[in-house]
N, CA, C and O of each residue as an XYZ file, in Angstrom:
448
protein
N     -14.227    -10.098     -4.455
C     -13.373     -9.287     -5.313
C     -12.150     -8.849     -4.512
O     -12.306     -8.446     -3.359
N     -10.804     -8.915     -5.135
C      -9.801     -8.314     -4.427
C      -9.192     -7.411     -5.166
O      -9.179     -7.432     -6.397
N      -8.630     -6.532     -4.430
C      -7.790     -5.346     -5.341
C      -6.119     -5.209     -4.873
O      -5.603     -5.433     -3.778
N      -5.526     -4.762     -6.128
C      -4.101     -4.626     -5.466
C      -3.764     -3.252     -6.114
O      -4.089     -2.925     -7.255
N      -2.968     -2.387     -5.101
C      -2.360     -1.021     -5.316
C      -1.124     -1.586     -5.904
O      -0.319     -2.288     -5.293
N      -1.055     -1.276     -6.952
C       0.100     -1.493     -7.946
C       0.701     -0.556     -8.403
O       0.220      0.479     -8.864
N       2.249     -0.976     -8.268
C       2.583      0.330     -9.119
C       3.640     -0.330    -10.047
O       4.600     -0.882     -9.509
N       3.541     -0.315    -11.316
C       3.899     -1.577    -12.678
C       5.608     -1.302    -12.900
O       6.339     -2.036    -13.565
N       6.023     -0.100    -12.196
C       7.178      0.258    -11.732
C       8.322     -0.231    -10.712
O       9.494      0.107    -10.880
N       7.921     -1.023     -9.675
C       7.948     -1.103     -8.897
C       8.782     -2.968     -9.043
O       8.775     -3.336    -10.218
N       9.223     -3.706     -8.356
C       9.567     -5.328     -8.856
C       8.853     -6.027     -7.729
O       8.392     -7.144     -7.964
N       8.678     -5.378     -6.263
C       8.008     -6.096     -5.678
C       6.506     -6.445     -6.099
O       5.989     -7.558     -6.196
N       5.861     -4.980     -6.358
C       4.351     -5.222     -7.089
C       4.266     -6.163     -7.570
O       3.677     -7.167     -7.169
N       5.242     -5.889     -9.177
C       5.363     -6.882     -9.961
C       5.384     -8.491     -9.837
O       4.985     -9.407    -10.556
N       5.942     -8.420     -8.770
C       6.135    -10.323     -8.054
C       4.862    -10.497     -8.109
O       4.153    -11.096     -8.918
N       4.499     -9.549     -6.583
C       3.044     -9.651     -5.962
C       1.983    -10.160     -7.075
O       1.414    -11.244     -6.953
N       1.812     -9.484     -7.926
C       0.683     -9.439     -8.848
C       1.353    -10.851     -9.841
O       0.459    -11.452    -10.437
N       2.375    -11.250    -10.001
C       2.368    -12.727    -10.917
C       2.047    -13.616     -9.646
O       1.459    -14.635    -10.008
N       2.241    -13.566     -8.262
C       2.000    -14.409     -7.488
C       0.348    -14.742     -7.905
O      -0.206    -15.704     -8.438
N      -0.101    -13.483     -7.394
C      -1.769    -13.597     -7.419
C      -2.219    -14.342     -8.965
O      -3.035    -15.250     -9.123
N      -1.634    -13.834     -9.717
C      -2.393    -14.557    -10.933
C      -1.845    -15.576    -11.362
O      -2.517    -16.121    -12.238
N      -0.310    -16.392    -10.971
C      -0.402    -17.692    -10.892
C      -1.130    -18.873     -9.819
O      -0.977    -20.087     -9.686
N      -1.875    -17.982     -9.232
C      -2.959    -18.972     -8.307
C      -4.550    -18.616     -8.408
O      -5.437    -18.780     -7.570
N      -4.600    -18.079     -9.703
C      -5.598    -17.986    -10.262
C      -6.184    -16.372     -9.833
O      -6.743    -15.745    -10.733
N      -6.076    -15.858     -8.751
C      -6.844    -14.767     -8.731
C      -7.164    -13.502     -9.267
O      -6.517    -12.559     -9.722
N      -8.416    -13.777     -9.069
C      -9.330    -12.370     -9.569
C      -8.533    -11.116     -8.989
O      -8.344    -10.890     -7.793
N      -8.024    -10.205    -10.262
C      -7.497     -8.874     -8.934
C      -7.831     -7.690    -10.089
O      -7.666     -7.384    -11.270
N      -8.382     -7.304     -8.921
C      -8.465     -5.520     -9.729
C      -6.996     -5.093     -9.709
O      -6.162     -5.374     -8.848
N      -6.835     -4.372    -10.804
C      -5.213     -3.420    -10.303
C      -6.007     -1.657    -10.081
O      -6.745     -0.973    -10.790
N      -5.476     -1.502     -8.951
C      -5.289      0.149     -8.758
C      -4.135      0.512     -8.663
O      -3.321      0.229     -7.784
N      -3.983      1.331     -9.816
C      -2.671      2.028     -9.897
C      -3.150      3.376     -8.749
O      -3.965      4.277     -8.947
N      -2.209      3.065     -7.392
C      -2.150      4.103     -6.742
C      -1.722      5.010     -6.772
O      -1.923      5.909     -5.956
N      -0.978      5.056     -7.751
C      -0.186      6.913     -8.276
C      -1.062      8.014     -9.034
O      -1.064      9.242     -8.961
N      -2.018      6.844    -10.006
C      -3.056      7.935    -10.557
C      -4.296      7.942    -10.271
O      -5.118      8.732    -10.735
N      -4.613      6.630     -9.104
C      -5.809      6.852     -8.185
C      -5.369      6.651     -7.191
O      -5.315      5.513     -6.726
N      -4.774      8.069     -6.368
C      -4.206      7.581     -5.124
C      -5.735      7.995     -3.845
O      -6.513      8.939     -3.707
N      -5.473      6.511     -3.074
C      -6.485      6.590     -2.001
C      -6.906      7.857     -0.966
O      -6.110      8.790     -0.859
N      -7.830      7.869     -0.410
C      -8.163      8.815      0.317
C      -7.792      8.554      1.918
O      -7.843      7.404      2.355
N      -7.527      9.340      2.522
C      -6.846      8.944      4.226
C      -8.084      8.049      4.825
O      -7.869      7.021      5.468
N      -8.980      8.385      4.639
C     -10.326      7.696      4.830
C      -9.576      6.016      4.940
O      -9.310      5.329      5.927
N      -9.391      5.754      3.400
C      -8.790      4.486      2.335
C      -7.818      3.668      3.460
O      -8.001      2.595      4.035
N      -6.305      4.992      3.545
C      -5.268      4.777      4.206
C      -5.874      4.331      5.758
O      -5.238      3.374      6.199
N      -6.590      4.648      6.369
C      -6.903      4.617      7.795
C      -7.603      3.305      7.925
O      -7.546      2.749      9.022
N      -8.390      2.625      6.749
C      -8.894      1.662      6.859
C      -8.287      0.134      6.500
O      -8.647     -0.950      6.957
N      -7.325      0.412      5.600
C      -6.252     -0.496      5.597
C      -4.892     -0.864      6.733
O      -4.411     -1.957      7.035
N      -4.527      0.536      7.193
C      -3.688      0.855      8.384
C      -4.028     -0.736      9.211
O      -3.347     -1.761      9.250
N      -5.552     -0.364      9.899
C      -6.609     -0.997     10.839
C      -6.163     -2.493      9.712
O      -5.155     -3.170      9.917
N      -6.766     -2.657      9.010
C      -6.966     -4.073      8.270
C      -5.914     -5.072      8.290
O      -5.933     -6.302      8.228
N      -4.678     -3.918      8.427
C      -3.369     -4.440      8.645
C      -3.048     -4.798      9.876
O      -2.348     -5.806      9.971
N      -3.433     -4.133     11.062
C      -3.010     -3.436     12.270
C      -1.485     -3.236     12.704
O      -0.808     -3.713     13.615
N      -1.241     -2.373     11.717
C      -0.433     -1.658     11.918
C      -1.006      0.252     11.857
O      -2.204      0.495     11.714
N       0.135      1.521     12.000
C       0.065      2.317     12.284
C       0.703      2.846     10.804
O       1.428      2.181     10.063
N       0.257      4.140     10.599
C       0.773      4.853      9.145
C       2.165      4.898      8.877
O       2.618      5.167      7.764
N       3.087      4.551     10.223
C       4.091      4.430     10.175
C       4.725      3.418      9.039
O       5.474      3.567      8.073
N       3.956      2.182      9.726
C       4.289      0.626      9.235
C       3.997      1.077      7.901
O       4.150      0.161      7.093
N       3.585      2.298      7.316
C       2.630      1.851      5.961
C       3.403      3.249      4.767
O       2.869      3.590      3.712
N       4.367      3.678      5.170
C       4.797      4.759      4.716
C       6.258      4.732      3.979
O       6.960      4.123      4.787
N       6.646      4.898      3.446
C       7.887      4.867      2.583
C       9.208      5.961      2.800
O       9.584      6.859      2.046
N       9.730      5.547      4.064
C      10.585      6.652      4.655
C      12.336      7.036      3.455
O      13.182      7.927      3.383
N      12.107      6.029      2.921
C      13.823      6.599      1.963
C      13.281      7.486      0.779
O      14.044      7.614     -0.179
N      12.156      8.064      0.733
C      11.760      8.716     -0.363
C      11.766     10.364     -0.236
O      11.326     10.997      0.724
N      12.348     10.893     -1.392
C      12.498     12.524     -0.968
C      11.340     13.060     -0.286
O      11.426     14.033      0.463
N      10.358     12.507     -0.503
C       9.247     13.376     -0.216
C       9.014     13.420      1.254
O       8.279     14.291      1.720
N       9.665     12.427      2.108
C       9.393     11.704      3.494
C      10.291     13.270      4.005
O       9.899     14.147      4.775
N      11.607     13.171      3.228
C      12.094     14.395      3.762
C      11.829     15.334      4.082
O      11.774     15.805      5.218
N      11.544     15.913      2.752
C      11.180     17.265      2.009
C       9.826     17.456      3.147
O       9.483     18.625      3.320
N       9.303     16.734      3.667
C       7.833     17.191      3.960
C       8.175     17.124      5.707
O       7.199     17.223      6.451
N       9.394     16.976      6.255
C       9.580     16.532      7.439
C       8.781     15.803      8.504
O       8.594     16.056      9.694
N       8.215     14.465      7.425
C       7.747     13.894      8.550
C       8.125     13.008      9.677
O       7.285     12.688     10.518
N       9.598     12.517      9.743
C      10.351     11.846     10.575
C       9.491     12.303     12.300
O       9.509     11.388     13.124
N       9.032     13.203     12.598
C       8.353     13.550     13.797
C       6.845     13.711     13.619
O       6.157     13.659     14.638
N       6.159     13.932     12.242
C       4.764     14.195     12.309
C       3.840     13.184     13.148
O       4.243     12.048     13.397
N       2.416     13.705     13.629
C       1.303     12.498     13.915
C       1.198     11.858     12.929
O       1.725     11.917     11.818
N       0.101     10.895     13.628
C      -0.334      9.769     12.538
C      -1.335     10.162     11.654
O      -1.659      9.524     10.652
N      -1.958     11.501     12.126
C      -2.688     12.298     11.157
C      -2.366     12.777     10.051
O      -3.076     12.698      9.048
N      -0.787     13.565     10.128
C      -0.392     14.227      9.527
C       0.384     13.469      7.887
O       0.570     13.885      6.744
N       0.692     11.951      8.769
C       1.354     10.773      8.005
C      -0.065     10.374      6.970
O      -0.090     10.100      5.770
N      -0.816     10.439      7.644
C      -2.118     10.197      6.569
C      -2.460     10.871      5.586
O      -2.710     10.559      4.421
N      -2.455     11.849      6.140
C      -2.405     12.928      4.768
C      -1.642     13.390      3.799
O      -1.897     13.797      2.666
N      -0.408     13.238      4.566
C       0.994     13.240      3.348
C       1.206     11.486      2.911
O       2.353     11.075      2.738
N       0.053     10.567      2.763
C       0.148      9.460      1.910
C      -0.685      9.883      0.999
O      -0.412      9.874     -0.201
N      -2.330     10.500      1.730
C      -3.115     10.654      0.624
C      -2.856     11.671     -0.417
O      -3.286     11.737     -1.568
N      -2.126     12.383      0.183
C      -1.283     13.944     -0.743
C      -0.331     13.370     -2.322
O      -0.448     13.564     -3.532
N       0.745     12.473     -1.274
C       1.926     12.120     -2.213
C       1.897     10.181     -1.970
O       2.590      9.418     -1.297
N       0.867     10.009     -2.790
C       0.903      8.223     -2.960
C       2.344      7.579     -2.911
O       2.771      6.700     -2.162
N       2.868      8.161     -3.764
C       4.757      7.661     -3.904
C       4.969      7.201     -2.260
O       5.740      6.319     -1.884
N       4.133      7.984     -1.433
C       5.008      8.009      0.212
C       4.242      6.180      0.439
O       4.771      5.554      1.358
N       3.374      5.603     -0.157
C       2.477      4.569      0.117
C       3.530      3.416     -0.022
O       3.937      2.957     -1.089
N       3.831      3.103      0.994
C       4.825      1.436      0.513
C       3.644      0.395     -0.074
O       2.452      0.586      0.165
N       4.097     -0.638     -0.806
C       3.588     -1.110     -2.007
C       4.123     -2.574     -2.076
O       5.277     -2.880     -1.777
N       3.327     -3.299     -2.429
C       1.927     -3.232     -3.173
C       1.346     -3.773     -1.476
O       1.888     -4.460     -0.609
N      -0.038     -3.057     -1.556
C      -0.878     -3.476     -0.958
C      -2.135     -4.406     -1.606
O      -2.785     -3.956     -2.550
N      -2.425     -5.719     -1.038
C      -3.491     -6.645     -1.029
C      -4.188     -6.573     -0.795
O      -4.028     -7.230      0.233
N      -5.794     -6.124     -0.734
C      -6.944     -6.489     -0.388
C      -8.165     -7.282     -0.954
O      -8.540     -7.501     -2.105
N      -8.777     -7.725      0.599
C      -9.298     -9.048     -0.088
C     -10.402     -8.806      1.001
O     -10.166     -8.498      2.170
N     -11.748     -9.006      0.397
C     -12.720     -9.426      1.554
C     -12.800     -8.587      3.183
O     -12.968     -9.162      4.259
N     -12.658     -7.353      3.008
C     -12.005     -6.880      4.580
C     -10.596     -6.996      4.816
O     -10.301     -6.350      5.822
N      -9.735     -7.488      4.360
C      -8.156     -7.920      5.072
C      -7.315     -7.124      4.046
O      -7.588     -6.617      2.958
N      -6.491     -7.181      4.594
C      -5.182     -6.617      3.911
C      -3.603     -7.338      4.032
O      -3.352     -8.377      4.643
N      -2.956     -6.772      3.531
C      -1.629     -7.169      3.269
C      -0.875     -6.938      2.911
O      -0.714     -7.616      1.897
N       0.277     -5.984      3.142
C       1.322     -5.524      2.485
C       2.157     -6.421      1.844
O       2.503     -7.379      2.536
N       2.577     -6.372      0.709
C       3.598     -7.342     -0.064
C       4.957     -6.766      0.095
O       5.444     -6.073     -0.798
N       5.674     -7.063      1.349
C       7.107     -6.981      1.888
C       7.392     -7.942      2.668
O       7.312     -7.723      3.876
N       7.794     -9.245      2.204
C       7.947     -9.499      1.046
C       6.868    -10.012      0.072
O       5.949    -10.586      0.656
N       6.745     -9.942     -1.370
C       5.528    -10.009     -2.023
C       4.647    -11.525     -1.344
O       3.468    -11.424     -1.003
N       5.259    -12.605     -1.247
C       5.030    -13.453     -0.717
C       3.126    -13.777      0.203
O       2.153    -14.524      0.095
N       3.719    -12.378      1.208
C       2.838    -12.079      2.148
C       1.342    -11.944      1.601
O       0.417    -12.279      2.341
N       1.052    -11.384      0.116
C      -0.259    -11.298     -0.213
C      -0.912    -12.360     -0.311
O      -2.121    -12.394     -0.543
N      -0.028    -13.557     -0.107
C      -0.710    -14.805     -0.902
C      -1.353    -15.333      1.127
O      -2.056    -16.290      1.451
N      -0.878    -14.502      1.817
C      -1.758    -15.120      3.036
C      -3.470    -14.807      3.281
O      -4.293    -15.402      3.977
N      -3.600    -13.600      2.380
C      -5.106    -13.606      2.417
C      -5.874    -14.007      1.341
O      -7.047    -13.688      1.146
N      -5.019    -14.883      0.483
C      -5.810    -15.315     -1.078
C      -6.996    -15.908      0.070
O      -8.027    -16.447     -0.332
């Protein structure tokens, strides 16, 4: 089973998710805005990715401001994803253990 954090708003998602289902795949959609993940979630994808909350965070967004995290830990970045999903860059892929950020959407189709 694979799942993708979607947000139907969004044009990269949007790619992402016609990519996946013009190659047939099975995908759950989680809309991460109204089921946004738990840092638990975030910390385990981070890893899946191996990258850092940094790599995984959405810095041109008011909220990045407003919440001054330009200096926070990687703790603190975790929790202001699991707080304010919007901060979650998007769409994320998962598949089987792995992950994949879709920047560019392209990229999800490496863990079909």
């Amino acid at each position: 089973m694979s799942t993708l954090w979607h947000n139907p708003r969004c044009s990269k998602s949007r790619q992402a998710l016609a990519l996946l289902e013009e190659r047939g795949a099975a995908v759950v959609i989680r809309r991460y805005l109204d089921d946004a993940p738990s840092e638990a979630e975030l910390r385990a994808v981070a890893e899946a990715l191996g990258v850092g909350p940094r790599d995984m965070i959405r810095r041109g967004e008011a909220a990045y401001r407003e919440l001054g995290l330009k200096d926070a830990s990687e703790d603190a970045l975790f929790a202001a994803m699991a707080a304010h999903p919007k901060l979650i860059e998007r769409p994320v892929f998962l598949k089987d253990g792995r992950a994949a950020l879709g920047r560019p959407p392209e990229q999800v189709l490496d863990i079909l």
